[in-house]
Each structure stands twice: as structure tokens, then as C-alpha cells.
C-alpha positions as CSV (number, residue, x, y, z in Angstrom):
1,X,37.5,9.7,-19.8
2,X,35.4,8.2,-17.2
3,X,32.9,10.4,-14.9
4,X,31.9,13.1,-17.6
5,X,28.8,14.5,-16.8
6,X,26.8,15.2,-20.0
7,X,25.2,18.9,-19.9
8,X,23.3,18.3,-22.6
9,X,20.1,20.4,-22.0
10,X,18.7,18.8,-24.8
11,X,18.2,15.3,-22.7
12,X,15.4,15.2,-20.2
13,X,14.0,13.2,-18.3
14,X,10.6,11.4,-18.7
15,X,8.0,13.0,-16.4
16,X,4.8,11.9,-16.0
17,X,1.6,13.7,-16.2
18,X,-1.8,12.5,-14.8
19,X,-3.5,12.5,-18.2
20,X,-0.7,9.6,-19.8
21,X,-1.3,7.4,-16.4
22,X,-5.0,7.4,-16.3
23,X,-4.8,4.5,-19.7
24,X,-2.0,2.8,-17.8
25,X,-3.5,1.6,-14.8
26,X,-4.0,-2.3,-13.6
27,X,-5.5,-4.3,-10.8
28,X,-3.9,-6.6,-8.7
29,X,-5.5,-9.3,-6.2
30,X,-2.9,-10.1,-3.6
31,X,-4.1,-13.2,-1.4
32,X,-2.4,-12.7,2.0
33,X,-2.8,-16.0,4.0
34,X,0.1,-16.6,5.5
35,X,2.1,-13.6,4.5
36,X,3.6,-11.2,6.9
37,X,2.0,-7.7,7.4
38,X,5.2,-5.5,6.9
39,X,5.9,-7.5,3.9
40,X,2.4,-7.8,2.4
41,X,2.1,-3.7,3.4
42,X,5.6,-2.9,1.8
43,X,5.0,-4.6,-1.6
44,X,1.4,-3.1,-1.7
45,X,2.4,0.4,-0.9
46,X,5.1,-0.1,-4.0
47,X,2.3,-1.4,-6.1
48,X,0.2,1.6,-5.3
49,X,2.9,4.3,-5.9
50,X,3.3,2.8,-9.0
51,X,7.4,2.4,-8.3
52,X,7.7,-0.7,-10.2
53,X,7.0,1.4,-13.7
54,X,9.1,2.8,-16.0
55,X,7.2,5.9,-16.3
56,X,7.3,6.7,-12.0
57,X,7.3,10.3,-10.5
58,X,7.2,11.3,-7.6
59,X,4.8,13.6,-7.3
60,X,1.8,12.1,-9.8
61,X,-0.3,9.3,-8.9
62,X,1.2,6.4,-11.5
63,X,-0.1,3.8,-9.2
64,X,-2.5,0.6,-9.7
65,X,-5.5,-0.4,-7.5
66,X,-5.1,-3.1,-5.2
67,X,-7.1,-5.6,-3.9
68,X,-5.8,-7.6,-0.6
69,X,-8.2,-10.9,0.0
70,X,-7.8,-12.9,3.1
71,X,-6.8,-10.5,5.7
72,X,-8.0,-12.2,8.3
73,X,-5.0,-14.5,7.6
74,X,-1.9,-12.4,7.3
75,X,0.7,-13.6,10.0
76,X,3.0,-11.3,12.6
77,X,6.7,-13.6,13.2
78,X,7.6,-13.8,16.6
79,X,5.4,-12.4,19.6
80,X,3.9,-9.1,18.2
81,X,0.3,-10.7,18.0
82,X,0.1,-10.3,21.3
83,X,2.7,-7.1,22.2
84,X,2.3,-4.9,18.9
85,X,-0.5,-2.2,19.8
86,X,-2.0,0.7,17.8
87,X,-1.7,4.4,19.4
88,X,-4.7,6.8,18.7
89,X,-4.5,10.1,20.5
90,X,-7.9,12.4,21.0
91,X,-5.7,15.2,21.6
92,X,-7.0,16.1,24.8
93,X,-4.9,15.6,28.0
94,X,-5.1,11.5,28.9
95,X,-6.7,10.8,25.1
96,X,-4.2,8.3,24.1
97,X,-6.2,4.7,23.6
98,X,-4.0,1.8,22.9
99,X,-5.5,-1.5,21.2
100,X,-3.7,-4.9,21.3
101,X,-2.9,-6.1,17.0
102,X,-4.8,-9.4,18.7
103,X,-7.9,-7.3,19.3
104,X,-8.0,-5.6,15.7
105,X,-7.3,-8.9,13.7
106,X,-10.4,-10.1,15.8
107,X,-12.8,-6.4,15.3
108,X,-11.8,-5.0,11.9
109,X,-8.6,-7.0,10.0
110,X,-8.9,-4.5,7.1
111,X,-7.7,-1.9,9.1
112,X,-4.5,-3.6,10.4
113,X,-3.7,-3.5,6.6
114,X,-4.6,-0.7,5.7
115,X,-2.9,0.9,8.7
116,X,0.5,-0.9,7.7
117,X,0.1,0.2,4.1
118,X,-0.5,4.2,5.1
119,X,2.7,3.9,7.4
120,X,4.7,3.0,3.4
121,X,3.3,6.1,2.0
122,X,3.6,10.0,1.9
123,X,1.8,11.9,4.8
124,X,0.2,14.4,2.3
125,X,-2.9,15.0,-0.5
126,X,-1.4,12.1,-3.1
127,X,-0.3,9.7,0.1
128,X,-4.4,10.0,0.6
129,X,-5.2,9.5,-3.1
130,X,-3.2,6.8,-3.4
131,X,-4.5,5.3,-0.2
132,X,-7.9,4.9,-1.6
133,X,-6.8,2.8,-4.4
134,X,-6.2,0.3,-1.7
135,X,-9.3,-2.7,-1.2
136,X,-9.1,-4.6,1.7
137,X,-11.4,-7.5,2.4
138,X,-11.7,-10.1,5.3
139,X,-12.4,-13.0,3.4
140,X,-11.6,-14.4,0.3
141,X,-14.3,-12.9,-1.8
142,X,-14.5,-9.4,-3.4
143,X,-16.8,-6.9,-5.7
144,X,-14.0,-6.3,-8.2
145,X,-14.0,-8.8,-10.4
146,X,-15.5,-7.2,-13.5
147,X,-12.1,-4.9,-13.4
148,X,-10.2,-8.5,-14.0
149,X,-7.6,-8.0,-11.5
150,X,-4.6,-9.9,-12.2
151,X,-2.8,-12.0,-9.5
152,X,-0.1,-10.9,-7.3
153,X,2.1,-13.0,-5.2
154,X,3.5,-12.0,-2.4
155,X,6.5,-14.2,-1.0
């Protein structure tokens, strides 16, 4: 008989608790010349959550640390270089400043990253804990190499 639901109460699921992740956690470099951002930020964020392991939940940190090299050298397709902008909002009447994606790969690249990769994850206390897991560095060189991050490609 097909479509039985087993009330079992006996069979659980597997939930996580932050003491079994701490043992569990990797690094990854992820070189991003010539990758796009949403793609790059998408496969990060995942990486960060942790939602490519068996032993995911929701609502603990199972996540890895990242490092993203090369941002300086991520790619936008078609014309957003020069129409995507960022919106920042003081609060006060007239405080919204825009800023060109042109102007912030030139400034501060990290933060084009790191601003596409907070967009993937939750708005709350573990959205911003995860979030600092994430490394972002201009150039090709980093200070983590004593955690021997593995490689990660991003396609």
C-alpha cells in the first residue's frame, strides 16, 4: 500500500547541536576571477550554512569558513557594471545614497561580495554569525593558510 505514513515515534530525525559541529568544520578558498557575483554569492552562502552536509539544521550554525580570493575579478553578465547600484538609507528624510557596482569594484570589492553573500542568508543573530565566517580578499593572497583551506571551484 503506497503513501503510508509511518507514525513511528520511535524514528527521529537527526538534529544538530552546536557542540557535534564545532569538530566538523572545513575551509574552503574559492578563487572568483571570472565568476559571476550571484553565482559565486549563492554557492558561498550554501557553503556557509553548511546545506551541503548531511547533518544540516536550520537553526545551528553547521557551516564552514570561507575564503573568496580575487575579488577584484568577479564578473557581472550583461550591463549591470554600469546600471546595478547599492541603496543605503540614513533614515532621515532625503538619506538614501546610491553608489554605482562600477564605483564599489573600484573603492572596496570585498564588500560587493560580501553584500551579495548577506542578501543568501537569514536577516537574524545566526544570518550574522554565519556572515563572519565569510573572508573576502582583493587580491590573490590571504592570512589563512595555516587553517589549510581546501579548494573550491566555482563554475
Amino acid at each position: 500500500m503506497s503513501g503510508v505514513i509511518d507514525m513511528n515515534p520511535h524514528r527521529r530525525s537527526y538534529v544538530a547541536k552546536p557542540a557535534d559541529v564545532q569538530q566538523q568544520r572545513t575551509w574552503w578558498v574559492v578563487d572568483a576571477t571570472g565568476v559571476p557575483l550571484g553565482r559565486l554569492a549563492s554557492r558561498v552562502a550554501s557553503r556557509l550554512r553548511g546545506k551541503n552536509k548531511t547533518i544540516f539544521t536550520p537553526h545551528v550554525d553547521t557551516g564552514d569558513f570561507v575564503v573568496v580570493v580575487n575579488a577584484s575579478k568577479t564578473l557581472l553578465t550583461g550591463d549591470k557594471l554600469r546600471k546595478k547600484m547599492y541603496y543605503t538609507h540614513s533614515g532621515h528624510p532625503g538619506g538614501l545614497r546610491t553608489v554605482a557596482y562600477d564605483e564599489i569594484m573600484r573603492d572596496k570589492p570585498e564588500a560587493a561580495i560580501t553584500k551579495a553573500v548577506w542578501g543568501m542568508l537569514p536577516k537574524n543573530v545566526l544570518g550574522r554569525k554565519l556572515l563572519r565566517k565569510l573572508k573576502v580578499y582583493a587580491g590573490p593572497d590571504h592570512p589563512h593558510t595555516a587553517q589549510q583551506p581546501k579548494p573550491l571551484t566555482v563554475r
